[in-house]
C-alpha positions as CSV (number, residue, x, y, z in Angstrom):
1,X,8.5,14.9,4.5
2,X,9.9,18.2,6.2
3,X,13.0,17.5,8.4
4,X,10.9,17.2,11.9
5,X,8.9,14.4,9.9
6,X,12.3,13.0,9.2
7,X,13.9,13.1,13.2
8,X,10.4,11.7,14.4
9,X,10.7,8.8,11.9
10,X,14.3,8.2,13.0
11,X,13.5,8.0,16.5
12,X,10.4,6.1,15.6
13,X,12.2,3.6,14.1
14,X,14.9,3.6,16.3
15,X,12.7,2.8,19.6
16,X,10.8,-0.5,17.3
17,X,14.0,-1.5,16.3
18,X,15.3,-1.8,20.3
19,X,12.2,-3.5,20.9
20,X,12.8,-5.9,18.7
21,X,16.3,-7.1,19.1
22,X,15.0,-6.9,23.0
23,X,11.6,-8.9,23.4
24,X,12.3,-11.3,19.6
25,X,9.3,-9.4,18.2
26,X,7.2,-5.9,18.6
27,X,9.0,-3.8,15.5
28,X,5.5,-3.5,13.8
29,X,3.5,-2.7,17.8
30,X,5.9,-0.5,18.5
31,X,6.0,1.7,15.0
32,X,2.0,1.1,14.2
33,X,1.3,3.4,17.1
34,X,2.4,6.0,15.2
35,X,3.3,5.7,11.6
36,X,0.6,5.6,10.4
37,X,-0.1,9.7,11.2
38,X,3.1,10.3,9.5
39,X,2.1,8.6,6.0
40,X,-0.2,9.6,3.6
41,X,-2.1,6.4,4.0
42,X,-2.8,3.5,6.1
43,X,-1.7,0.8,3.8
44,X,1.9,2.8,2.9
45,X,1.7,3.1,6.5
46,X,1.9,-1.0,6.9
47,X,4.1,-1.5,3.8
48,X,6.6,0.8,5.2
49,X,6.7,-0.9,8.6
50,X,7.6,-3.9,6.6
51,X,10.3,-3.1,5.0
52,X,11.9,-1.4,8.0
53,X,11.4,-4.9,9.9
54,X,12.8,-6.6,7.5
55,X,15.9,-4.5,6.9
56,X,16.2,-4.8,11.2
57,X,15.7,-8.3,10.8
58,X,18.3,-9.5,8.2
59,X,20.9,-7.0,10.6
60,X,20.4,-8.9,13.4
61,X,20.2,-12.7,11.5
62,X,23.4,-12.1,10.0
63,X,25.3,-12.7,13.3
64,X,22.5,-15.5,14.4
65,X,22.0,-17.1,11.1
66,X,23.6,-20.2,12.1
67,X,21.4,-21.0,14.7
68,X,18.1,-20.8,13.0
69,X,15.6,-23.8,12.8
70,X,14.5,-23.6,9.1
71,X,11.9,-26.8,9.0
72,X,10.8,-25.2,12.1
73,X,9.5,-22.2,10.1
74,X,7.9,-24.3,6.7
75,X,4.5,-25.0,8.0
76,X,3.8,-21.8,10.1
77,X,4.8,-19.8,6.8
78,X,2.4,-21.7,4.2
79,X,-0.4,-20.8,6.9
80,X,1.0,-16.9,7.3
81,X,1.4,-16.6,3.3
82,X,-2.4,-17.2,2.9
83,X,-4.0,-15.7,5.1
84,X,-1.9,-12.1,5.3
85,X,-3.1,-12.6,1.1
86,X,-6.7,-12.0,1.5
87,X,-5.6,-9.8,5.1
88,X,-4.0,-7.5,2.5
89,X,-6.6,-7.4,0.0
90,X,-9.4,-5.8,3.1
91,X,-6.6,-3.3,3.6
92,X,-6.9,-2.3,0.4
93,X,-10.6,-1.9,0.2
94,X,-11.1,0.0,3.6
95,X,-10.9,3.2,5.2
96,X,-7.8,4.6,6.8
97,X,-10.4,5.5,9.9
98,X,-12.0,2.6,9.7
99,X,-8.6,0.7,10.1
100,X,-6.7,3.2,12.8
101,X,-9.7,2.3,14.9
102,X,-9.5,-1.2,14.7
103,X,-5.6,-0.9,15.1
104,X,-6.0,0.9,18.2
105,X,-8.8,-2.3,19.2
106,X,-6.3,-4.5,18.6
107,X,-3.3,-3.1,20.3
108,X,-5.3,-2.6,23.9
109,X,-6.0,-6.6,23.5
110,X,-2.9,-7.3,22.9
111,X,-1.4,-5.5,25.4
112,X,-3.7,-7.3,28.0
113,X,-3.4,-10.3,26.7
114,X,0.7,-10.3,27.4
115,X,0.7,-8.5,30.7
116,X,-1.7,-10.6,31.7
117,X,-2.9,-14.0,30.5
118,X,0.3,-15.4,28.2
119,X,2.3,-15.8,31.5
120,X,0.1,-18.5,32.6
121,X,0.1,-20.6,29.2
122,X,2.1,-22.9,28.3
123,X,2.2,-24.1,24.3
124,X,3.4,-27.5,23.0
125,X,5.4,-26.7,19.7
126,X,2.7,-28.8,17.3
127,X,1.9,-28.6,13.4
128,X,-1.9,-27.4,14.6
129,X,-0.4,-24.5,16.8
130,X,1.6,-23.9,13.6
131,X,-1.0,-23.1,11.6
132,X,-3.2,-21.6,14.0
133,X,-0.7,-18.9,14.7
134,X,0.6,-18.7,11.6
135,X,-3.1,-17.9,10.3
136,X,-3.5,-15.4,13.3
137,X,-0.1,-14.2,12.3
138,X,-1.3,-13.7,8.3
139,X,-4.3,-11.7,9.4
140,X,-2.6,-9.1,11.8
141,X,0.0,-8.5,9.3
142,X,-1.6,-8.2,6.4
143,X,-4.1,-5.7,8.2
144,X,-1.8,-4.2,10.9
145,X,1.9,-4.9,9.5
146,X,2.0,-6.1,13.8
147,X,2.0,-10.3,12.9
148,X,5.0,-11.1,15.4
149,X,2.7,-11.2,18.9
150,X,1.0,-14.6,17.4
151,X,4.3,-16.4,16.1
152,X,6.1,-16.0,19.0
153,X,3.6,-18.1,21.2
154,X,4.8,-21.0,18.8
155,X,8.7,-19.7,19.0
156,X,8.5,-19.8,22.7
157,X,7.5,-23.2,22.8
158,X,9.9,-24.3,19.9
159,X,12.8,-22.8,21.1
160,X,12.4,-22.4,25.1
161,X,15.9,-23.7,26.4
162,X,17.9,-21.1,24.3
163,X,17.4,-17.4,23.9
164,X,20.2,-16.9,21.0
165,X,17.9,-19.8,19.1
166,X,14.5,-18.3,19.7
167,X,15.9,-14.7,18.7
168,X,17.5,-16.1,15.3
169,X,13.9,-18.5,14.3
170,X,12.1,-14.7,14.9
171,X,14.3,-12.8,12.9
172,X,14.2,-15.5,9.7
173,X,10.2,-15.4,10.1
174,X,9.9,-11.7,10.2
175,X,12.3,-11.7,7.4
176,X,10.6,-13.8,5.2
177,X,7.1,-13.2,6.0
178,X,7.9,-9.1,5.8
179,X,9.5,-9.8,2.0
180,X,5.7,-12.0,1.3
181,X,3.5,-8.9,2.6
182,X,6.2,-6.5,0.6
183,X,5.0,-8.1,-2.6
184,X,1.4,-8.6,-1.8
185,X,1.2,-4.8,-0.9
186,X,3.2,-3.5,-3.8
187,X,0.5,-5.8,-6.3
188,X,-2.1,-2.9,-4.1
189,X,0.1,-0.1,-5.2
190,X,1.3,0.4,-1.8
191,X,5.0,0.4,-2.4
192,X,5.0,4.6,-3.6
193,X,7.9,6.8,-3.6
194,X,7.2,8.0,-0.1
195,X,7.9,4.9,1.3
196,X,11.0,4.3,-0.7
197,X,12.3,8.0,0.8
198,X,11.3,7.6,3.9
199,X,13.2,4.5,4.0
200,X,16.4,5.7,3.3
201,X,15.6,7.9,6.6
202,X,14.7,5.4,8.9
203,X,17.6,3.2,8.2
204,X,19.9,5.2,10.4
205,X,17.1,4.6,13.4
206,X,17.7,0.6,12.6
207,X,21.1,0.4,13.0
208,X,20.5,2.2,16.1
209,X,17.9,0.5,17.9
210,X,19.2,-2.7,17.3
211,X,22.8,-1.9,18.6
212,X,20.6,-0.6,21.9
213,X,18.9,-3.5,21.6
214,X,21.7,-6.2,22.0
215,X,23.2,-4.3,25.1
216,X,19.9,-4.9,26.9
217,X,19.7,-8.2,25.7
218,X,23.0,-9.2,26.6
219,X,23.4,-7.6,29.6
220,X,19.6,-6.8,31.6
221,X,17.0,-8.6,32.4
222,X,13.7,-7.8,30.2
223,X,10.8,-8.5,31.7
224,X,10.6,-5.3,33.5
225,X,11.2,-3.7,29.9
226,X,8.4,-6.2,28.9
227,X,5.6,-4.9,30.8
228,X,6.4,-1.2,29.9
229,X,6.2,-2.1,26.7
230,X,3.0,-4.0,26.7
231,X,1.2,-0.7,29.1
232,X,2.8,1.2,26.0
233,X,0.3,-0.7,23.8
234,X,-2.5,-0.7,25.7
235,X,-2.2,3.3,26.3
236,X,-1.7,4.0,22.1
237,X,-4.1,1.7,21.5
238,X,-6.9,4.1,23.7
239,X,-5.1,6.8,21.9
240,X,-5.7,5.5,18.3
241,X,-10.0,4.6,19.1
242,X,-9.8,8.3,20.7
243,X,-8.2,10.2,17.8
């Protein structure tokens, strides 16, 4: 990776990372609009994105880890671990095209979906929206290394009367679920050297991003930052059926 590689990667990382410790989720959105043209393939694309989420995750749950819900996670993790499996396993049998395309699918109805349906529903924390999302969840992961848009329908409704709670129950999921795809995608011989070096990089955008991140979610409203982020998606996401 030549060193304008290196300052895009950074600044990649350090923008997903923000996004992150703003909205509770969107490190995989935000980084899978991109990475993916910067890696020599799709799956070291997603395995990459991984570990960077995690790594951003366990930063920020070390000052929240108090807080977090654990049985609240249990069920909605069985359901991710299965499903993100056999998720992984397509990922491994398909085209990078083939998958960019779909990506880019996927992002634009995501991005429509938030602006402008998930404002108007309201979720009851139940074990069948547990494993509903956390299949959903398994499935974007393990295909798009994106699976936070689904669990956080479920966090919402678990952890509605506090933000500091619903941002610690994300960051345990995306830790744990991120470490689960890590391993599936390294039994796919995803996990190369170039994702080990370009991790070392893209630690410095982390840090970053999530010390941004906690100003604005400390101090500034976000649902402004929300909907920019959401036209972001929907924009990349013409971008990645285009090219």
């Amino acid at each position: 990776m030549d060193l304008s590689a290196i300052f895009f990667l950074i600044l990649l990382c350090t923008g997903a990372s923000f996004v992150q410790r703003v909205c509770g989720f969107g490190f995989g959105v935000f980084i899978m609009t991109m990475l993916p043209y910067l890696c020599p393939s799709y799956g070291e694309a997603t395995t990459l994105s991984g570990l960077l989420s995690a790594l951003q995750s366990l930063y920020v749950l070390f000052w929240l880890y108090k807080l977090v819900s654990w049985r609240r996670i249990v069920v909605i993790l069985l359901s991710f671990t299965v499903f993100s499996y056999f998720a992984i396993q397509f990922v491994a049998s398909a085209t990078d095209s083939y998958l960019k395309m779909l990506l880019g699918v996927v992002l634009i109805l995501l991005g429509v979906y938030f602006l402008f349906v998930s404002p108007r529903i309201k979720a009851r924390p139940t074990h069948t929206l547990q494993v509903s999302m956390g299949a959903l969840s398994g499935v974007m992961g393990g295909l798009f290394g994106m699976h936070g848009p689904p669990a956080v329908i479920y966090f919402l409704a678990s952890e509605q009367d506090e933000k500091n709670r619903y941002m610690a129950i994300c960051q345990a999921y995306f830790l744990l679920t991120n470490i689960i795809m890590t391993f599936f995608r390294a039994q796919n011989n995803f996990l190369t050297t170039f994702v080990w070096e370009s991790m070392l990089y893209a630690c410095v955008g982390v840090v970053l991003g999530s010390m941004l991140g906690k100003w604005v979610f400390d101090k500034i409203p976000v649902e402004t930052l929300r909907k920019i982020i959401y036209a972001y998606m929907i924009f990349s996401g013409v971008l990645a059926i285009c090219y």
